[in-house]
RONU-153062 format. One record per residue (C-alpha): residue in three letters; chain; z, x, y. Coordinates in steps of 0.5 Angstrom, whole numbers, padded with zeros to 4 digits. Layout:
// RONU-153062
[node ALA, A, [Z, X, Y]]
...
// end
This chain:
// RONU-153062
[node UNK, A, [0116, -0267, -0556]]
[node UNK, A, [0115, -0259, -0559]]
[node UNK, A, [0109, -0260, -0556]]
[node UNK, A, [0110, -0262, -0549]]
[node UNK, A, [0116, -0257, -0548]]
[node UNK, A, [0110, -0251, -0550]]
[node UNK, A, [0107, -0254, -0545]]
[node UNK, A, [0112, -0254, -0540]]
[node UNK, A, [0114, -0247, -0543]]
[node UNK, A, [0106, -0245, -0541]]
[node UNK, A, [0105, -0248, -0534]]
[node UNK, A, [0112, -0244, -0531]]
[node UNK, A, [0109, -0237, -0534]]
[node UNK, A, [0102, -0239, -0531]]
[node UNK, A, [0106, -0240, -0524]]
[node UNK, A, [0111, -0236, -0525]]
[node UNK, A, [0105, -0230, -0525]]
[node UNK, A, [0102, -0232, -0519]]
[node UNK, A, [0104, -0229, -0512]]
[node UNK, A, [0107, -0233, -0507]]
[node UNK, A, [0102, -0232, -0502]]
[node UNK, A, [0106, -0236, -0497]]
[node UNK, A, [0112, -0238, -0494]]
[node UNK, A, [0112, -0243, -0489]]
[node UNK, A, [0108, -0248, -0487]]
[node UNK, A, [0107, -0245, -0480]]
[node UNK, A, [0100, -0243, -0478]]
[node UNK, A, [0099, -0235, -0479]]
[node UNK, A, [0099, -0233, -0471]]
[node UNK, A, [0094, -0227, -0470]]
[node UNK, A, [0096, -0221, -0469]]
[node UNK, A, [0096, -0218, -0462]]
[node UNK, A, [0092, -0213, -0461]]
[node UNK, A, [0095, -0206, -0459]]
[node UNK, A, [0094, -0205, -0451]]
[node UNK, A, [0088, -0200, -0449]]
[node UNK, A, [0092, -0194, -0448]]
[node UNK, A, [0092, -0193, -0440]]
[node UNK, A, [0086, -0189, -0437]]
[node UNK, A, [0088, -0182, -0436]]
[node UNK, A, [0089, -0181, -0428]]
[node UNK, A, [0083, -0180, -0425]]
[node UNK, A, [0083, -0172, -0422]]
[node UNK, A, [0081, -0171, -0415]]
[node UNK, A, [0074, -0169, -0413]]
[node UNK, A, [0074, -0162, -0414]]
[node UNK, A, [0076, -0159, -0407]]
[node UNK, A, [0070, -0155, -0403]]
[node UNK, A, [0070, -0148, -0404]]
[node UNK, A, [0074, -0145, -0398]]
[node UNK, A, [0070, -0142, -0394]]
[node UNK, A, [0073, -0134, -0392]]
[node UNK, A, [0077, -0134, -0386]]
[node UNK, A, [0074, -0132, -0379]]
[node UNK, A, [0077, -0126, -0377]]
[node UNK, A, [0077, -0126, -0370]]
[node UNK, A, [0079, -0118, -0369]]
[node UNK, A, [0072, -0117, -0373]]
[node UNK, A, [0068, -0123, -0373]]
[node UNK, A, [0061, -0122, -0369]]
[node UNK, A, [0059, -0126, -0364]]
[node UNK, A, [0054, -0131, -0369]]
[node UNK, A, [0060, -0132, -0374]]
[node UNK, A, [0064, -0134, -0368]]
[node UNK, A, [0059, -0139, -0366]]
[node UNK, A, [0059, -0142, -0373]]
[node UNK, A, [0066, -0145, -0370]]
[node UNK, A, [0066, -0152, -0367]]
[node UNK, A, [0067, -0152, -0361]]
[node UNK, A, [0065, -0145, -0360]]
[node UNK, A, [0059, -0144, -0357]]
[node UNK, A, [0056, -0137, -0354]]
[node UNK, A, [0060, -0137, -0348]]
[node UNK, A, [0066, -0138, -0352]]
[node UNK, A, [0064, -0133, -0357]]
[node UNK, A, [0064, -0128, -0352]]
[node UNK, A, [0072, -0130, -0349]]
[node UNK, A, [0073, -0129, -0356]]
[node UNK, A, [0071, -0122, -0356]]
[node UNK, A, [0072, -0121, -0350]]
[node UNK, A, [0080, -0122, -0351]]
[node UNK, A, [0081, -0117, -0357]]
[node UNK, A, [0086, -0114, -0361]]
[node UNK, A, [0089, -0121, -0362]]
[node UNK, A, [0096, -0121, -0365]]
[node UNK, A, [0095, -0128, -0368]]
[node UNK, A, [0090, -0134, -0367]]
[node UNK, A, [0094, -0138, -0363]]
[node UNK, A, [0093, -0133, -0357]]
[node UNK, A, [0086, -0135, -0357]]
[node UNK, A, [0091, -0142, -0354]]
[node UNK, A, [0096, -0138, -0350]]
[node UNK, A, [0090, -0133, -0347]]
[node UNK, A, [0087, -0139, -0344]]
[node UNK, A, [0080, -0138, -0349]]
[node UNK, A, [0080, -0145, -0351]]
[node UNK, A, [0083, -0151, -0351]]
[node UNK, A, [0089, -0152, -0356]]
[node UNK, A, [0083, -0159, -0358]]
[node UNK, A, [0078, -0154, -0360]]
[node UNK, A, [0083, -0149, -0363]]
[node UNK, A, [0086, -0156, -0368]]
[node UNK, A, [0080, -0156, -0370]]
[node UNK, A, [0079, -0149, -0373]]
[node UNK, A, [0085, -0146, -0374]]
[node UNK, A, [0085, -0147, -0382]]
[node UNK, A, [0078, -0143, -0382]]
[node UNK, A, [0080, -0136, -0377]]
[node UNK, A, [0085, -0131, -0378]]
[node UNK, A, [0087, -0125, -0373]]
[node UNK, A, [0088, -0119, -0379]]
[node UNK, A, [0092, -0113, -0375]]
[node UNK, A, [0089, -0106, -0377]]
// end
């Protein structure tokens, strides 16, 4: 009987050495992956350059008729009606429509001297 006790007594300590692996019966669920961190922004296309601004108390006549809707007719009126306090006197002097003006007035300046 010494014998089987010694037995017992050898077994429990082999167990008892080993590691608990597992637990529970319950399957292992995977591990869910780390979400992919978000993309940075995308930046905006890089803007043109700006072109310098027309100044229409200097400007000559083939800089002015690089305008749209600045011909060479108009490109004289232009000249014609210098010194300009400001751009929107090419609209109130009636030298242009106030259509062709919306569509340069970010691209002139009237400097004062």
């Amino acid at each position: 009987m010494l014998s089987t006790s010694l037995r017992a007594l050898a077994v429990l300590a082999c167990l008892a050495a080993t590691p608990v692996l597992a637990q529970s019966a319950a399957p292992a669920t995977p591990m869910k992956a780390a979400p992919a961190p978000a993309a940075a922004p995308a930046k905006e296309a890089p803007k043109e350059a700006k072109a310098p601004l027309i100044d229409l108390n200097s400007a000559s006549a083939e800089e002015l008729s690089k305008l749209k809707g600045i011909g060479e007719a108009r490109s004289a009126a232009i000249i014609k009606g210098r010194p300009y306090k400001g751009k929107d006197e090419l609209v109130q002097k009636k030298i242009i429509p106030e259509g062709v003006y919306a569509g340069i007035k970010d691209q002139i300046i009237a400097k004062q001297k």
